[in-house]
C-alpha positions as CSV (number, residue, x, y, z in Angstrom):
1,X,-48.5,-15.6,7.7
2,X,-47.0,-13.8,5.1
3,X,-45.7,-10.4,5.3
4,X,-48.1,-7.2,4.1
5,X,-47.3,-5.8,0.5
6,X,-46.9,-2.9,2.0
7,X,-43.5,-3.6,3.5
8,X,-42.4,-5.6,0.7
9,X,-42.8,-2.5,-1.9
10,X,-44.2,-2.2,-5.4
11,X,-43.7,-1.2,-9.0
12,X,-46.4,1.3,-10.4
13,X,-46.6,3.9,-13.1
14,X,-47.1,7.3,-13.9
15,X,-49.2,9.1,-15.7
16,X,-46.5,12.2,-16.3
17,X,-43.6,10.1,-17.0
18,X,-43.1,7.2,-19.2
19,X,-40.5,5.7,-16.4
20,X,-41.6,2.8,-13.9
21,X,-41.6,4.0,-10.3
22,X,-41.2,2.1,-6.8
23,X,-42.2,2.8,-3.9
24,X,-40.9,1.1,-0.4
25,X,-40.5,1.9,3.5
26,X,-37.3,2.7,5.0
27,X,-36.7,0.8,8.0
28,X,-38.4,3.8,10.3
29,X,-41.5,2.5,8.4
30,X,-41.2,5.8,6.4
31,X,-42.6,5.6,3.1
32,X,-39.8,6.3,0.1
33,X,-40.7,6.7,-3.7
34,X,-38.5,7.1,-6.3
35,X,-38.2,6.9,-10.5
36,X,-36.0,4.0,-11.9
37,X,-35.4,6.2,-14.8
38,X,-36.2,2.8,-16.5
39,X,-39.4,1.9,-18.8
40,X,-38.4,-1.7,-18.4
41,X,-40.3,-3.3,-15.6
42,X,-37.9,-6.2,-15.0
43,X,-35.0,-3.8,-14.8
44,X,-37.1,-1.7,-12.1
45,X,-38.1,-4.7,-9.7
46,X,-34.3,-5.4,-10.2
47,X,-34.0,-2.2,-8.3
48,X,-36.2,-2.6,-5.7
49,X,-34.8,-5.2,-4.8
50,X,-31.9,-4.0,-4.0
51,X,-33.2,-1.0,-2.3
52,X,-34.9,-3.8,0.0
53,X,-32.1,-5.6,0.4
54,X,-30.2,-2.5,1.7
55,X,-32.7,-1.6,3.4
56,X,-32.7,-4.7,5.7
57,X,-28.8,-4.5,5.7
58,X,-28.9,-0.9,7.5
59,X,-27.3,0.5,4.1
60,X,-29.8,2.7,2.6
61,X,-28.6,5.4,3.1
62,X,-24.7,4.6,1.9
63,X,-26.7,3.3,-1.5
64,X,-28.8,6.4,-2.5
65,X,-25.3,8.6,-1.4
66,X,-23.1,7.2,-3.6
67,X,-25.6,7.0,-6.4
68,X,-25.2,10.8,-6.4
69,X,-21.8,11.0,-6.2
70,X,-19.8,10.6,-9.7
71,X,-16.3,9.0,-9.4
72,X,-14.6,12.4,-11.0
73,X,-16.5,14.1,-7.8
74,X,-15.3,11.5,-5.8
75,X,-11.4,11.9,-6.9
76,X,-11.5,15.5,-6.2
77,X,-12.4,15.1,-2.9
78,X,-10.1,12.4,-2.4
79,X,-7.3,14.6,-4.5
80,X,-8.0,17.7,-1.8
81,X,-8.7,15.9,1.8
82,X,-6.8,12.5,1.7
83,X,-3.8,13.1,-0.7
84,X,-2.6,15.9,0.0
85,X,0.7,17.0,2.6
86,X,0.9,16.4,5.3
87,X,-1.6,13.8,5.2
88,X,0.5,11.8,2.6
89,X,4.0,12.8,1.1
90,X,4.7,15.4,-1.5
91,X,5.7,12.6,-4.2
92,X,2.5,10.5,-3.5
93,X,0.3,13.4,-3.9
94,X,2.0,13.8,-7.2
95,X,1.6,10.1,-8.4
96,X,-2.1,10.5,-7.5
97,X,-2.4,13.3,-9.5
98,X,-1.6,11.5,-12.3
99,X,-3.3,8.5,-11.8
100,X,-6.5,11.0,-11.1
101,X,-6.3,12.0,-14.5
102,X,-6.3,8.6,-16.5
103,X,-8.9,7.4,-13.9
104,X,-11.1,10.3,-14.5
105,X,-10.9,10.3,-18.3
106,X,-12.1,6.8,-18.2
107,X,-14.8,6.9,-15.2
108,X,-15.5,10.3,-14.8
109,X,-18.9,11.0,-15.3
110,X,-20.3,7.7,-13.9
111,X,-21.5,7.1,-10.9
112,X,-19.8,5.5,-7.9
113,X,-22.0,2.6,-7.7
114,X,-22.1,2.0,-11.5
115,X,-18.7,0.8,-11.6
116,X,-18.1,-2.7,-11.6
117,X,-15.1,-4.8,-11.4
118,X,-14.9,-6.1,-15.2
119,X,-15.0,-2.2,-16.0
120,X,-12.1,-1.9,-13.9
121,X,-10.6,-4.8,-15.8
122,X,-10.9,-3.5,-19.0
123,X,-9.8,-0.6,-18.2
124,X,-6.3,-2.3,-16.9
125,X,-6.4,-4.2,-20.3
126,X,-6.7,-0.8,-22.0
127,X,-4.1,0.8,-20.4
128,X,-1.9,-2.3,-20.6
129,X,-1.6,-1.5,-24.4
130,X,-1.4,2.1,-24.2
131,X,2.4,3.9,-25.4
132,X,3.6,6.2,-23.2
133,X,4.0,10.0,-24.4
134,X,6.9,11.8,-24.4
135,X,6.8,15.7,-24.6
136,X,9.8,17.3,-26.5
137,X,10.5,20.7,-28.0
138,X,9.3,19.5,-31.5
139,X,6.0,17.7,-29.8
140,X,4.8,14.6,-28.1
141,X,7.0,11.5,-29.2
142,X,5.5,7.7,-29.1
143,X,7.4,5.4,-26.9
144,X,7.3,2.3,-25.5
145,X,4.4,0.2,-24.3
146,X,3.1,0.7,-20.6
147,X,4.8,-1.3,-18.3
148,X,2.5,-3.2,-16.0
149,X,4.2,-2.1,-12.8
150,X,2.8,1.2,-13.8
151,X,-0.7,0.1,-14.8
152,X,-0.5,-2.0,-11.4
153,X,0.3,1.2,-9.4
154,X,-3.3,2.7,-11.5
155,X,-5.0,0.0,-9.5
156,X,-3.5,0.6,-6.0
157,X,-4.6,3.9,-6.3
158,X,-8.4,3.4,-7.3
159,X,-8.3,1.2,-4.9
160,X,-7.2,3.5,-2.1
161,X,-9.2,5.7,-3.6
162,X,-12.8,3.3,-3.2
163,X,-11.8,2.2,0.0
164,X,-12.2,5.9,1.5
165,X,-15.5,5.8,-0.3
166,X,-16.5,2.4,1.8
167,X,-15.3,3.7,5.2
168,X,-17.1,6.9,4.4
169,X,-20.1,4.8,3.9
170,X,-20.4,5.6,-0.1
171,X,-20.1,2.5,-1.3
172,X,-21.3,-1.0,0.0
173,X,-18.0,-2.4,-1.0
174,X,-15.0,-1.8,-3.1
175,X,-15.2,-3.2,-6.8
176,X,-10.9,-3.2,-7.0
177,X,-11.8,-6.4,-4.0
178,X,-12.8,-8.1,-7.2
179,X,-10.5,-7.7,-9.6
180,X,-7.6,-9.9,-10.9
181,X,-4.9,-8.4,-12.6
182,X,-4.8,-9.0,-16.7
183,X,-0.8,-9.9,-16.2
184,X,1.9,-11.7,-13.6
185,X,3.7,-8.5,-12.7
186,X,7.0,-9.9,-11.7
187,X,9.0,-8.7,-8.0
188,X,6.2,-6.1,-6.7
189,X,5.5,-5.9,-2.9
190,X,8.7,-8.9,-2.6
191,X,11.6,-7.3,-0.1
192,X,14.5,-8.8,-0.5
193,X,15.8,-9.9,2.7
194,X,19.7,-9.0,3.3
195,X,21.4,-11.4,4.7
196,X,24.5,-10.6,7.7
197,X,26.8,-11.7,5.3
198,X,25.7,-10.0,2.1
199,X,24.9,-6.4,4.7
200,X,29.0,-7.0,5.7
201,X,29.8,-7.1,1.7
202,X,28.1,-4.1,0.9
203,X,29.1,-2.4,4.0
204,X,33.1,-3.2,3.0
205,X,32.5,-2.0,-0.7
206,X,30.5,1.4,0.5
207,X,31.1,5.0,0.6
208,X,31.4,6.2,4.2
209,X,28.3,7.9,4.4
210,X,26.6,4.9,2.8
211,X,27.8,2.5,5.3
212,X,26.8,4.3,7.7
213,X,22.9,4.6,5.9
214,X,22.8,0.9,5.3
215,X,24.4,0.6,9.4
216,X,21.3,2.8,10.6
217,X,18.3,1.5,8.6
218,X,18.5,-2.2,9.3
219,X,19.3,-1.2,12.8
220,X,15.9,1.1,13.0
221,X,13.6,0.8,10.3
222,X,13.9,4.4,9.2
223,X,12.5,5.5,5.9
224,X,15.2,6.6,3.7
225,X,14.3,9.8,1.7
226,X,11.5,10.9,4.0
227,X,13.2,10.3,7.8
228,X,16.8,9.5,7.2
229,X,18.8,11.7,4.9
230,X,16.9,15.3,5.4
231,X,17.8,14.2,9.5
232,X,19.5,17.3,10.9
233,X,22.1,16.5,13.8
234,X,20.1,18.0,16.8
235,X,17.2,15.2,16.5
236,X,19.6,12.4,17.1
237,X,19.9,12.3,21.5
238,X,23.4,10.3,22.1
239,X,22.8,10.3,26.0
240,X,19.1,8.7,25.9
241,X,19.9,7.0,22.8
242,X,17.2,8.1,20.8
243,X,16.6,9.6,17.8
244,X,13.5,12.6,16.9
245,X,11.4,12.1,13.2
246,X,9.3,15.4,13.5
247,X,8.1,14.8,9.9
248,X,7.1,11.5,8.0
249,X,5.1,9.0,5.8
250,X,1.9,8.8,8.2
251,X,1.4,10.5,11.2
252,X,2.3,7.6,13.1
253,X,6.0,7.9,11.6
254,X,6.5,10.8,14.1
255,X,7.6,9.6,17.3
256,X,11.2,8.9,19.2
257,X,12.8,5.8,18.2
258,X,15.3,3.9,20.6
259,X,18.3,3.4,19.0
260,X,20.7,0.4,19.3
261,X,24.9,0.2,19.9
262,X,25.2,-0.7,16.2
263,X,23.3,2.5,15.8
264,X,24.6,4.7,17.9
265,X,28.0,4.1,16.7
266,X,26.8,4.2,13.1
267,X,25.5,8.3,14.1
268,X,28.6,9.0,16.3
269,X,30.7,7.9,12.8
270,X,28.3,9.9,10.2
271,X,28.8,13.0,13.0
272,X,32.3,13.0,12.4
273,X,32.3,13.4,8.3
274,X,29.2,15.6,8.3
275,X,31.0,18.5,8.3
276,X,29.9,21.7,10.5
277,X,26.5,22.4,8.7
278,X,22.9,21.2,10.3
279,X,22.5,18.0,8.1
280,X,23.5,14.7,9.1
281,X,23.9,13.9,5.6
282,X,24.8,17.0,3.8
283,X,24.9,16.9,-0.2
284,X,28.2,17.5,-2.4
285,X,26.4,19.3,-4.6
286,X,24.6,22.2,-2.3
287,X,26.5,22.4,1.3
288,X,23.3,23.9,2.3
289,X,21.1,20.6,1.2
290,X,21.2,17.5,2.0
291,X,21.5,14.4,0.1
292,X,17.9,13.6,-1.7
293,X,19.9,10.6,-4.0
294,X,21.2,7.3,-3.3
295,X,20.4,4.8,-6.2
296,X,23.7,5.6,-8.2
297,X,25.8,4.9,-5.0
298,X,23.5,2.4,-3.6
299,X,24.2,0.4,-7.7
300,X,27.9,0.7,-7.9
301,X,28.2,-0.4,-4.3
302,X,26.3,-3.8,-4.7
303,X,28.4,-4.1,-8.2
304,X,31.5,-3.8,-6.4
305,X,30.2,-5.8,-3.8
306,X,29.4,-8.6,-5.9
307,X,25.4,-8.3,-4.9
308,X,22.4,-8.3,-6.6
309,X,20.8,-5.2,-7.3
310,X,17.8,-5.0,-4.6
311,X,16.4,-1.4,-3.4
312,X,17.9,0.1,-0.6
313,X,14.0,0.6,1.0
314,X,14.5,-3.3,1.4
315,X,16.7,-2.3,4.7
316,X,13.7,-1.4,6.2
317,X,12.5,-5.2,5.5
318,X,14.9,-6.1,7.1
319,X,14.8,-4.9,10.0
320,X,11.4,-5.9,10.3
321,X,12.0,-9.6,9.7
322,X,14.9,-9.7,12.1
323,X,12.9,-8.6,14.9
324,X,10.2,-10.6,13.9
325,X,12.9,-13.6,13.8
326,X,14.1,-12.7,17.2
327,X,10.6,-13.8,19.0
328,X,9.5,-10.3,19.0
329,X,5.5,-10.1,18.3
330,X,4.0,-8.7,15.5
331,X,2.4,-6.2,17.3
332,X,5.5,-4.8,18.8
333,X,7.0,-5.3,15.5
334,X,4.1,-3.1,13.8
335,X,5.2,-0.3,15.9
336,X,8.3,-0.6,15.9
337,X,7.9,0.0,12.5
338,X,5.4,2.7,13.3
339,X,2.3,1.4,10.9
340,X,-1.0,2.6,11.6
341,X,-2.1,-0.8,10.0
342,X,-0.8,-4.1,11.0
343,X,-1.3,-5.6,7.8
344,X,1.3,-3.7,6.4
345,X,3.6,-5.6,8.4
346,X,2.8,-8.6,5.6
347,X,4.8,-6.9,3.0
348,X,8.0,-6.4,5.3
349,X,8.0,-9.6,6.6
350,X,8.2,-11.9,3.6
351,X,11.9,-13.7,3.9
352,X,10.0,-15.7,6.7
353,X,9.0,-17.7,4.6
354,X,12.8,-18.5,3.5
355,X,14.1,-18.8,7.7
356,X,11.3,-21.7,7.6
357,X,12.7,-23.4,4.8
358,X,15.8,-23.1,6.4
359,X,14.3,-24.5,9.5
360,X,12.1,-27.6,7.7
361,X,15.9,-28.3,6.5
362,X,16.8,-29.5,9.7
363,X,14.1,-31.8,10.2
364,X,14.8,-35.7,11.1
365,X,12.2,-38.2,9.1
366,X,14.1,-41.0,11.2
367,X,13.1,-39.8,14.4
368,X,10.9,-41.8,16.4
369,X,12.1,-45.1,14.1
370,X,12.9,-48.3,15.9
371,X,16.0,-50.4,14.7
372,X,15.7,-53.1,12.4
373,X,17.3,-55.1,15.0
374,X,16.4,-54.8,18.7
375,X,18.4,-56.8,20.4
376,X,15.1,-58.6,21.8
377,X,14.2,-62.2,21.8
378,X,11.9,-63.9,18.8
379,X,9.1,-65.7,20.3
380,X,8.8,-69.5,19.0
């Protein structure tokens, strides 16, 4: 028996308004009408439709909300509540900034659920060709050509950005889900695993203090500019072997992390040339700073060590896939890492893949073979 009309919905006119209107029932049997803002009648079953369709889905609600809610709206929101300290760190706040402001000069005033994916794409592919500007005394100076690593970085953000929107129930799914990326961008989100050997190189060719850096991370995981060098000396505990992070990343970062022999010596040794000041690692420069950076060491010290140049963030890598290549499970690796999300722990354990190659290199495809010759009787 088919189903009444009445549930189903219609399309009808009227007579103040030269828009089609529809008119439905919630799923508390509630009636609901609304304009499509449309005077095509195709376009306005289109839309019922999809109101019924939510409707059955339990997403009514998230639909009509977001339709309300314009992505410049949206970014503010996001800018104010889920950007900012101490939520996430000073520097990411100020990369979302500016990524805020290209986003919302190109989908500012539409709606939430009017974006699409091939707008997002062609917004990518518009940025891609875009110079970047230069502001001097004498005015704004043309330079070169986006590179896609910054574009790409555009993309992680919006998409951060939309996914707060779908767990917030704005959105019935993230548009960023499908988009593909106009061009290969070469070495993102690809650690570089360091090798005992090539970490005993570096360690031979290194500063003191950065010995004792590259010594601590792949020993603990610690962040480098955010948990590491602003460390002052009284959150390191010698007799429990633990170390303090009051302030980090996430607000899983804070916690006590155990601290291994390797590590403990590494702190006893960077205790010894910190000098009498509360830093750990106290900067040349200001003796009442710390140091805030590395990359000029961290350069000439894989030059002189004969390495190539990775980023000293890949320590924290790692660490990660040496645990994980000990037997320890990913969950315990997760924390150990202290990630709220385990699918984070993708990125850091990449060079897996390489410890399997080195296993499948050890396989024997004559094992299981029987000699040509036996040794047994022919039958006649």
């Amino acid at each position: 028996m088919p189903r009444s009309r009445k549930y189903d919905g219609v399309v009808y006119r009227r007579k103040e308004t030269p828009f089609w209107w529809i008119r439905y029932r919630d799923r508390s049997g509630a009636r609901r009408r609304e304009s499509t803002f449309t005077q095509d009648r195709q376009e306005a079953q289109q839309l019922l439709r999809e109101r019924l369709q939510a409707r059955d889905n339990n997403l009514l609600d998230v639909t009509r909300k977001g339709e309300k809610l314009s992505l410049e709206q949206w970014a503010d929101f996001f800018l104010e509540n889920y950007s900012k300290p101490p939520v996430r760190a000073e520097k990411t706040h100020q990369v979302n900034l500016r990524v805020a402001k290209h986003i919302k000069g190109a989908f500012g005033p539409r709606k939430l659920v009017e974006i699409t994916a091939d707008d997002i794409e062609l917004y990518l592919r518009e940025r891609l060709r875009k110079t970047v500007r230069v502001r001097t005394a004498l005015g704004y100076r043309q330079m070169a050509v986006l590179k896609p690593t910054t574009v790409h970085q555009e993309l992680r953000v919006l998409r951060r950005m939309l996914n707060v929107a779908v767990r917030k129930k704005l959105l019935q799914a993230n548009p960023c889900w499908g988009v593909e990326f106009p061009v290969a961008v070469r070495g993102l989100f690809r650690p570089h695993y360091v090798t005992w050997s090539e970490q005993r190189r570096i360690e031979s060719q290194a500063p003191p203090h950065l010995r004792n850096i590259v010594q601590i991370i792949s020993e603990t995981g610690l962040r480098v500019y955010k948990e590491l060098t602003p460390m002052r000396k009284d959150q390191v505990d010698f007799v429990n072997a633990t170390v303090w992070i009051p302030d980090s990343k996430t607000p899983n970062g804070i916690a006590e992390i155990p601290l291994t022999p390797l590590a403990i010596e590494a702190f006893k040794s960077q205790m010894l040339i910190s000098g009498i000041g509360p830093f750990l690692f106290p900067s040349d420069k200001n003796p009442s700073g710390h140091h805030k950076n590395l990359k000029t060491a961290w350069r000439k010290t894989l030059k002189r060590a004969g390495v190539p140049y990775f980023r000293i963030y890949d320590l924290r890598s790692t660490y990660a896939t040496r645990l994980s290549a000990g037997g320890v499970a990913d969950e315990w690796v997760t924390q150990l890492l202290r990630q709220g999300d385990a699918k984070v722990f993708k990125k850091y354990s990449q060079m897996k893949l390489q410890m399997k190659r080195e296993a499948l290199e050890k396989m024997n495809r004559q094992a299981n073979e029987m000699p040509l010759d036996s040794g047994t009787a022919t039958i006649q």
